[in-house]
C-alpha positions as CSV (number, residue, x, y, z in Angstrom):
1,X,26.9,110.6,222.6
2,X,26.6,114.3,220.9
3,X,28.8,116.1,222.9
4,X,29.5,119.1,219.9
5,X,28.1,122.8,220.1
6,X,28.9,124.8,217.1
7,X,29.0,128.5,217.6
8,X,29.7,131.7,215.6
9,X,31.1,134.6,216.5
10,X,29.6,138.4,216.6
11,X,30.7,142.0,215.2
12,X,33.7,142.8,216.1
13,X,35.4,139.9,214.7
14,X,35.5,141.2,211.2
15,X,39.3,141.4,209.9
16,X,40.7,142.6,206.1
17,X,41.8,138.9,205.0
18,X,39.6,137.2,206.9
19,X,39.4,133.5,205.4
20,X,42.2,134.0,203.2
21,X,43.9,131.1,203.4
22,X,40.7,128.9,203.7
23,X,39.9,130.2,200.5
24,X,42.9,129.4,198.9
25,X,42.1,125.5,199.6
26,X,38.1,125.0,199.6
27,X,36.3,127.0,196.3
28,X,33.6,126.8,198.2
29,X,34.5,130.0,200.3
30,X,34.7,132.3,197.1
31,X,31.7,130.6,196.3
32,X,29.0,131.8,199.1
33,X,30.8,135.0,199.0
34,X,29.9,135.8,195.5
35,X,26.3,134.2,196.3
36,X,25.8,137.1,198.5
37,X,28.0,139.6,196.8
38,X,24.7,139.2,194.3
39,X,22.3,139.7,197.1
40,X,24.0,142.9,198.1
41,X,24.9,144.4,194.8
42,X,28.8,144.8,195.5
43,X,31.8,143.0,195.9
44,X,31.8,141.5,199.7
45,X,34.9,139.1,199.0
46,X,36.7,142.0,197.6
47,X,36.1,144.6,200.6
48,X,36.8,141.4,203.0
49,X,40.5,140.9,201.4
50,X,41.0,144.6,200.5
51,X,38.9,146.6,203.0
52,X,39.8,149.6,203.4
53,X,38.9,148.8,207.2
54,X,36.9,151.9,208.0
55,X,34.4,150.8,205.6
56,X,33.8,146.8,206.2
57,X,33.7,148.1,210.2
58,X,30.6,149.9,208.8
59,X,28.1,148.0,211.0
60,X,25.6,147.5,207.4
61,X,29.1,146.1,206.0
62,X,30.2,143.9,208.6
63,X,26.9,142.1,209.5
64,X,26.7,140.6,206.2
65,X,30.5,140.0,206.2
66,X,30.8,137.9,209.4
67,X,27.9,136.3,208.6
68,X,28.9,135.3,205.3
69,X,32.4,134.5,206.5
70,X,30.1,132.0,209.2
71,X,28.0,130.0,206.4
72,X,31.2,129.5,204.0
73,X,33.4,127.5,207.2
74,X,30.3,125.7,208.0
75,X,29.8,124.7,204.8
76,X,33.0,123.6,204.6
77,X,32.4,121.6,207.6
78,X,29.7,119.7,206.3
79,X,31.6,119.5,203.0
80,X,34.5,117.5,204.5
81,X,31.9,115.0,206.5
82,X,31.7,116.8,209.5
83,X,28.9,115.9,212.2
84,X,25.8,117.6,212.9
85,X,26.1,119.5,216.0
86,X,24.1,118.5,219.4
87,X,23.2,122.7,219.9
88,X,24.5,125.9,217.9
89,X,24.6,129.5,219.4
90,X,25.9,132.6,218.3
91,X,26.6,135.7,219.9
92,X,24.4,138.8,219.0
93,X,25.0,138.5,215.1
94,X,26.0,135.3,214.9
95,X,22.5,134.2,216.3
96,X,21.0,135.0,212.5
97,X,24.0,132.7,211.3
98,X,23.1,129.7,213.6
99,X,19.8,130.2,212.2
100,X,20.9,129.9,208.5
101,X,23.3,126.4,209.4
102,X,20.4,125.1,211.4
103,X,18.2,125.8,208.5
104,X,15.6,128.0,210.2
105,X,16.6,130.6,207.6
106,X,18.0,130.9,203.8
107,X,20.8,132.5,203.5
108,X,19.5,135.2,201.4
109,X,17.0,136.0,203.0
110,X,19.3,136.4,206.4
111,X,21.9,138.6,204.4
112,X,19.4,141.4,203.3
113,X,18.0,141.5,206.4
114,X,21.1,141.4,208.6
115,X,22.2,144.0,206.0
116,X,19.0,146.1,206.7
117,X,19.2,145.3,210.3
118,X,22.8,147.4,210.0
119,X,21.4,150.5,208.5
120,X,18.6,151.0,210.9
121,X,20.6,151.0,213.8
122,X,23.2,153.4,212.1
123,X,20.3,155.3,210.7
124,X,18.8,156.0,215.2
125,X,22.2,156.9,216.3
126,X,24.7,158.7,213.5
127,X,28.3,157.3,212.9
128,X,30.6,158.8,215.4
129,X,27.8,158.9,218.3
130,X,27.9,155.7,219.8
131,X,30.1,153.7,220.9
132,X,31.4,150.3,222.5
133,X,33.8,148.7,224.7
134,X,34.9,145.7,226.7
135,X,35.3,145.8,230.5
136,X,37.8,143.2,231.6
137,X,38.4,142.2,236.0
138,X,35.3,144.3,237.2
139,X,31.7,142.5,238.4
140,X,28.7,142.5,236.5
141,X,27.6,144.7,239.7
142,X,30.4,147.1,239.3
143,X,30.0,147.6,235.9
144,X,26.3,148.2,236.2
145,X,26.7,150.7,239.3
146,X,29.3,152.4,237.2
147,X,26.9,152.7,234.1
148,X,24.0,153.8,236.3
149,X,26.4,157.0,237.7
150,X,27.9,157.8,234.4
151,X,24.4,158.5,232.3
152,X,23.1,161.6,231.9
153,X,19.7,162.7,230.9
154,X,20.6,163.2,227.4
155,X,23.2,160.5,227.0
156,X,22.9,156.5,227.8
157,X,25.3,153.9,228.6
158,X,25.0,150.4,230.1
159,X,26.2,146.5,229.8
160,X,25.6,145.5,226.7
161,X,26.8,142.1,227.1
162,X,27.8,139.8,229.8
163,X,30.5,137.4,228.2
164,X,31.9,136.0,231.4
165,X,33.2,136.6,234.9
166,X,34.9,140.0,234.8
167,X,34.2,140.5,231.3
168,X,31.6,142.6,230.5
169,X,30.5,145.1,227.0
170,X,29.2,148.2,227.7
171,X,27.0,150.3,225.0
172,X,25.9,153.8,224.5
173,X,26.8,158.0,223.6
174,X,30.6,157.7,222.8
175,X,30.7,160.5,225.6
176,X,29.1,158.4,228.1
177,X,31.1,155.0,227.2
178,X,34.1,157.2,227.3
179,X,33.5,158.2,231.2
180,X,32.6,155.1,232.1
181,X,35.8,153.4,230.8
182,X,37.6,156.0,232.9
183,X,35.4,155.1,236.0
184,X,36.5,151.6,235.9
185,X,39.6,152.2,235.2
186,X,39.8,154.3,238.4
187,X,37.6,151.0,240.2
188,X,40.5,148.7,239.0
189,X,39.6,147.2,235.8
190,X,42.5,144.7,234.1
191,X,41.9,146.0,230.6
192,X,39.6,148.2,228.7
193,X,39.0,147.9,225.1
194,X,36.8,150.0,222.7
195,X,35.5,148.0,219.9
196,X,35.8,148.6,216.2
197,X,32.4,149.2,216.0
198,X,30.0,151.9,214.6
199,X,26.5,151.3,216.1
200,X,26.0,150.9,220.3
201,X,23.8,147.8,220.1
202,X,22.1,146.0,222.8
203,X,21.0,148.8,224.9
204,X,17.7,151.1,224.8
205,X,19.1,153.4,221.8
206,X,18.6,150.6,219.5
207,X,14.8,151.0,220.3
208,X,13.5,153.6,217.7
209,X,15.0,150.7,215.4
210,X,12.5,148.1,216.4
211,X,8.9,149.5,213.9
212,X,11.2,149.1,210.9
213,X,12.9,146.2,211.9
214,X,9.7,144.3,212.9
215,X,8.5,145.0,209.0
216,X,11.8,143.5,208.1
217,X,11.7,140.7,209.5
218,X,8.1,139.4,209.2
219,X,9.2,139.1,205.2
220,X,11.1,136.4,206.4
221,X,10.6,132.9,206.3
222,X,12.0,131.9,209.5
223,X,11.1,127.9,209.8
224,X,11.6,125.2,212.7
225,X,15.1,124.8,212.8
226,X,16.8,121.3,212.0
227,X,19.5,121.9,215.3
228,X,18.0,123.2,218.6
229,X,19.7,127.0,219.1
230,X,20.5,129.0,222.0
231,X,19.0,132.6,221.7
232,X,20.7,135.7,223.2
233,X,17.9,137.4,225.1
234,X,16.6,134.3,226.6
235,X,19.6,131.9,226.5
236,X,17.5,129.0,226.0
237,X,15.9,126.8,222.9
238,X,13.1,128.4,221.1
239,X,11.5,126.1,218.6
240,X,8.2,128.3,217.0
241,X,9.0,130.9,214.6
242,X,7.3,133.9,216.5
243,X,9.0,132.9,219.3
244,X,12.1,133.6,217.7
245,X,11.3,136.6,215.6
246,X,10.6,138.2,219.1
247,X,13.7,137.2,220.3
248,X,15.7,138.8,217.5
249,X,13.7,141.9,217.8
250,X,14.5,142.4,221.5
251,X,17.9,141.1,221.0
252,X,18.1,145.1,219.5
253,X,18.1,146.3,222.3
254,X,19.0,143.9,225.4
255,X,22.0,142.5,226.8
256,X,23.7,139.6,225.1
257,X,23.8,136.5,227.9
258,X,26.6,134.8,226.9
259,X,27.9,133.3,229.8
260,X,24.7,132.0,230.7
261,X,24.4,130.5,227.0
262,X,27.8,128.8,227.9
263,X,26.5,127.7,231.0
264,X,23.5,126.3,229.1
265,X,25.4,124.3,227.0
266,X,27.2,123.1,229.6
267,X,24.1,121.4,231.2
268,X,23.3,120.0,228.0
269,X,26.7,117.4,228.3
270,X,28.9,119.7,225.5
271,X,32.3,118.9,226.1
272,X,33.7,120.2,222.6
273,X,32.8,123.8,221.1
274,X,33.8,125.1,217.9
275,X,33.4,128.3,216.8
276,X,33.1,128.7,212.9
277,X,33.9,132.2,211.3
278,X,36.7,134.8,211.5
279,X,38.6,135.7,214.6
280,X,38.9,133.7,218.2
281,X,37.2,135.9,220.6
282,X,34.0,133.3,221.5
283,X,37.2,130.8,222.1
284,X,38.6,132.7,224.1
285,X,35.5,133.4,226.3
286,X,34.6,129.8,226.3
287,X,38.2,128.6,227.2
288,X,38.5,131.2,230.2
289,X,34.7,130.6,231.5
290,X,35.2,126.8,231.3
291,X,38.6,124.8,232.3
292,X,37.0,120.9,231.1
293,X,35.7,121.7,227.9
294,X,37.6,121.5,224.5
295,X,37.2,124.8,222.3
296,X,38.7,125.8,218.6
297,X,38.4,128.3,216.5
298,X,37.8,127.3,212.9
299,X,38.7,129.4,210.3
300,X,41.8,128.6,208.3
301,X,43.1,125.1,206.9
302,X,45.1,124.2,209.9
303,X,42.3,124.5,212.5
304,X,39.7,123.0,210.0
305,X,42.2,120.3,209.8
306,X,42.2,119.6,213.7
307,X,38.4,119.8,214.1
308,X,38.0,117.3,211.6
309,X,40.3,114.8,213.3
310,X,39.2,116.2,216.4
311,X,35.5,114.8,215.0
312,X,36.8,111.4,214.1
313,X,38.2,110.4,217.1
């Protein structure tokens, strides 16, 4: 029985480097990285190994980056002989690469528009206004409560995603994320983090985005896709392709469900996750939400090297 979800990670999990040492064994990551580098019209693999950082955490650079970054390891996968999954997700970005590897969309298509996608929600709130960050040992609840106290009439902030028990992402004004982090620290929060991120997404600033993005993305070709996958908004299957163009519209502006996508899975017998693209956080979340599941981050030869034996056993 199909007991494999793949999954791909989000913004945030973009690093200078990032797939170095994959590269350096499989061609084929240099490979989609200059496909897109042609889509864009500059040099992704190059601002990937070289950065400087403050640019590829540009949210219009990243996007395409991670995603990118996503396609090349599952590629790879699929290269090497490894199995179809039973279910793919991806948190907030990383939906539009499930999407790709489940063949629901091309991958050009999903880099100019995830690249587009980028420079319309910079474009509603400036660089420098917004603002993210991860709340770590405080409820859902809490968090909320805290948001609702710490908004002002000109300023927003509230839980952008909910990851896991006691982990929550807040999103809004810098200022507002700022008191807010203070607030639970005061409430006894384990660990606050501000993301290295340039765009508060998944809240109601992200709204004036939606006209524009709506042209975007009906110039897409978005098709059944090949491997059922989990959407953020609704953290269930959608199968018709207006169902999910709606959902990656209000995905703009609503609260990634992660847990509840992990939850999800679980009902649907998973028992082995791997999460293909840079970084470990969606490992992370998976390993400390459920203690019977096998999870593994794939992004360099060694842990490419494990899921493969990992899928022959």
């Amino acid at each position: 029985m199909n007991t494999l979800a793949v999954v791909f990670p989000g913004q945030a999990a973009q690093k200078v480097g990032m797939l170095r040492t994959l590269a350096e064994h499989y061609p084929l990551v240099k490979e989609t990285f200059s496909e897109v580098s042609e889509v864009l019209g500059y040099d992704i693999w190059k601002l990937v190994q070289r950065g400087p950082v403050t640019e590829l955490n540009k949210t219009y650079r990243a996007q395409p980056a991670i995603l990118t970054a996503s396609v090349a390891v599952w590629r790879i996968w699929k290269q090497q002989g490894g199995c179809t999954p039973k279910i793919m997700a991806g948190h907030s970005l990383g939906e539009y690469s499930a999407l790709v590897c489940a063949e629901g969309m091309d991958l050009y298509s999903a880099v100019k528009l995830v690249m587009i996608r980028g420079m319309l929600m910079q474009e509603v709130v400036p660089y420098g206004r917004g603002a993210m960050s991860v709340i770590i040992g405080l409820s859902n609840d809490v968090v909320f409560e805290l948001c609702n106290k710490a908004a002002q009439q000109d300023q927003i902030v509230s839980p952008a995603s909910f990851n896991g028990p006691g982990h929550v992402v807040i999103s809004g004004h810098k200022e507002a994320v700022n008191r807010v982090n203070l607030c639970c620290k005061n409430a006894g929060a384990k660990h606050i983090l501000m993301l290295p991120i340039s765009v508060p997404s998944h809240c109601s600033l992200m709204k004036p985005a939606v006209v524009k993005f709506r042209k975007e993305l009906e110039k897409i070709v978005i098709t059944t896709p090949s491997i059922p996958v989990v959407n953020n908004v609704d953290a269930c299957v959608k199968w018709e392709s207006k169902d999910i163009r709606n959902a990656l519209i209000r995905q703009l502006y609503t609260p990634v469900r992660w847990h509840e996508i992990v939850q999800y899975c679980i009902h649907q017998k998973i028992k082995r996750f791997l999460e293909m693209g840079p970084g470990k956080i969606l490992t992370g979340l998976i390993r400390s939400t459920v203690s019977d599941v096998f999870s593994l981050s794939v992004n360099d030869p060694v842990s490419l090297s494990e899921a493969i034996r990992m899928n022959k056993s």
